[in-house]
Structures are given as C-alpha cells and as structure tokens.
N, C-alpha and C positions, 0 to 999 in steps of 0.2 A: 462516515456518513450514515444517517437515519436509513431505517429499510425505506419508510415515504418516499425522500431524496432519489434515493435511486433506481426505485419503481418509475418516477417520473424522468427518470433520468432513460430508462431503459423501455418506458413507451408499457406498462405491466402496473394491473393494478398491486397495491401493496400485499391483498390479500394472496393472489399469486405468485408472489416473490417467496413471500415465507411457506408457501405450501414448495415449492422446490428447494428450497433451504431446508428444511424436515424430509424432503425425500432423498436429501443429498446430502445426511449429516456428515457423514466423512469426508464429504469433501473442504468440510467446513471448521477446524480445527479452534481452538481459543484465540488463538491470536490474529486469525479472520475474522470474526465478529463475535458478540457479545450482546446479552440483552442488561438493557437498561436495568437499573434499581427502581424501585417504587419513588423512592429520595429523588433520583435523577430525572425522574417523568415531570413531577412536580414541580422541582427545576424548569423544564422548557416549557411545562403547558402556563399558556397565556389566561389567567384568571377568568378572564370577562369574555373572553372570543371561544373558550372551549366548554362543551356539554360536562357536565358531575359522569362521573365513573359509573357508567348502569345507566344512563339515559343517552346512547347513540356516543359516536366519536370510535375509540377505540377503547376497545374489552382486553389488551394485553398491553406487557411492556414490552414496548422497539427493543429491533435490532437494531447494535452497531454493528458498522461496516469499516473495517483498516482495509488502504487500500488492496492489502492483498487480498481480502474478503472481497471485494468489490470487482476485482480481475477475476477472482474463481467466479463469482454471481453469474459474469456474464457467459462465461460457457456452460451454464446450468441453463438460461436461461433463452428462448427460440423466439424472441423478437428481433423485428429488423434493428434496432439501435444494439441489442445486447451482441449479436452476431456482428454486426462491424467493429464492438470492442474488441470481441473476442478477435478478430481478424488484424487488427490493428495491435495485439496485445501480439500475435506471432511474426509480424511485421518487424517490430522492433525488437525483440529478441534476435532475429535474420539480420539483423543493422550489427546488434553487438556484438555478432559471431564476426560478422565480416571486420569491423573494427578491432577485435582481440586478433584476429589474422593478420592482419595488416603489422600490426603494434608487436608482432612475433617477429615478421619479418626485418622489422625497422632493427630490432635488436640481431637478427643475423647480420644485416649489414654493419650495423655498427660494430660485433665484432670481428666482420672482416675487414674493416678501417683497421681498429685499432691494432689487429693483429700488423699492418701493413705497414703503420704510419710508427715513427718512433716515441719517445716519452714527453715529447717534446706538447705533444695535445693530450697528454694524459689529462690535464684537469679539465680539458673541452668534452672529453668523453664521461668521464663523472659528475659531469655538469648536465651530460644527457639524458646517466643515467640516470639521479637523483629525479630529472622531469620526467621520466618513464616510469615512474617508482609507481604504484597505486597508491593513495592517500593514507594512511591510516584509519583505522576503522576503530573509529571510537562511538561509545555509547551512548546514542540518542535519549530526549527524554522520552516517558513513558507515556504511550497512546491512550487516547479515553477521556473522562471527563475528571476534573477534578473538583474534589470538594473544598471547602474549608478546614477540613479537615486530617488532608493532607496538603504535601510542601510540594517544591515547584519539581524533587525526584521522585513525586509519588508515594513518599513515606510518609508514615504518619506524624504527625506531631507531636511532641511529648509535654 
C-alpha cells in the first residue's frame, strides 16, 4: 500500500507517516517498504487530475508498504486507528499461540491412541497425520509493482 493509503487509513497526515518512518529506519527493513521509481510515480499519477512536479502535489517518490511494513507502521505510529492495529496485530498472534497449543496436544493424544489401539487404524492415524502436516511453504510471487519489463516472477525479460 501507498504511504497516502495508509495515512488515511491510520487517521495521520502523509507527511507524518514518513517523518516516523525516517525516525524509525530500522524498524523498517527492504522488504517492509520501498519507495517508488520516478517510472512507477508516473505510472499512477492521473495526467489531467494531478499538478507537474514543482507546482504543489507531492515533491517525493511514495512509499510502498508489504503488509509487513504496514503492521510495523502501526506501532511506530500514536493514532487512535494505528494503536488498535497495533492491538489487534497482538490479538491475533495470542489466537495463534493458543491454536499451535492446542494442535500439540491433538498430536499427544493421538499418539496415545495409537500407542493403545492396534494396526488395525494405522491408516486412520496417517490419514490425521497427513491433515495435521502444515502446508508446504512454497514460493510466493514477488511483491511490488510490475513493469513491462519484467515477467509475471519478476525477472526480467530477455
């Protein structure tokens, strides 16, 4: 998301978002946000609805925001909307803890089934386990914009 976007989003003018993003560079890694290309600006701005570069609008190129940029924003950030993200962001972290608890136990018991029971359910319990598995963690496409110039993995074209 644009830094605009989520100024609005978090009740903060834009200029104040980016002054706490520069006071908080480390919290704010590459793969949290990024500023735009001069290419990419041009890309979004609307020819006829926006001022020439030097006469009002904006004097720099936006941030982008992954959402993980967007989750650190809001604990940099002392508005009432940014502070309930921030609140809601430990919220559910406390959800996942109790579900990865939960999901340990399920597997104590089930090894004490199968300890218990004979071979006879052995494929009902590899059938559990197989849905208890966690997913495979395969390679997302690449965040950010893309040009023509590159392909749909972000490479370049040859």
């Amino acid at each position: 998301m644009l830094d605009s976007d989520l100024a609005a989003i978090y009740g903060v003018l834009p200029k104040r978002l980016n002054e706490q993003v520069k006071r908080n560079k480390n919290r704010f890694p590459p793969d949290f946000l990024f500023q735009l290309t001069p290419t990419e600006v041009d890309a979004l701005r609307s020819h006829s609805a926006t001022s020439k570069p030097g006469r009002g609008g904006r004097r720099y190129q936006p941030y982008a925001f992954t959402e993980h940029g967007a989750v650190m924003l809001a604990s940099v950030l002392n508005s009432a909307a940014a502070v309930a993200a921030s609140i809601q962001v430990v919220r559910a972290f406390v959800r996942l803890r109790e579900i990865v608890g939960v999901h340990k136990e399920l597997a104590q018991k089930l090894d004490a089934l199968e300890g218990k029971y004979d071979s006879q359910f052995r494929v009902v319990f590899e059938a559990i386990r197989e849905l208890m598995r966690p997913p495979s963690k395969t390679l997302g496409t690449r965040i950010g914009f893309r040009t023509s110039l590159t392909d749909r993995d972000g490479d370049e074209e040859r």
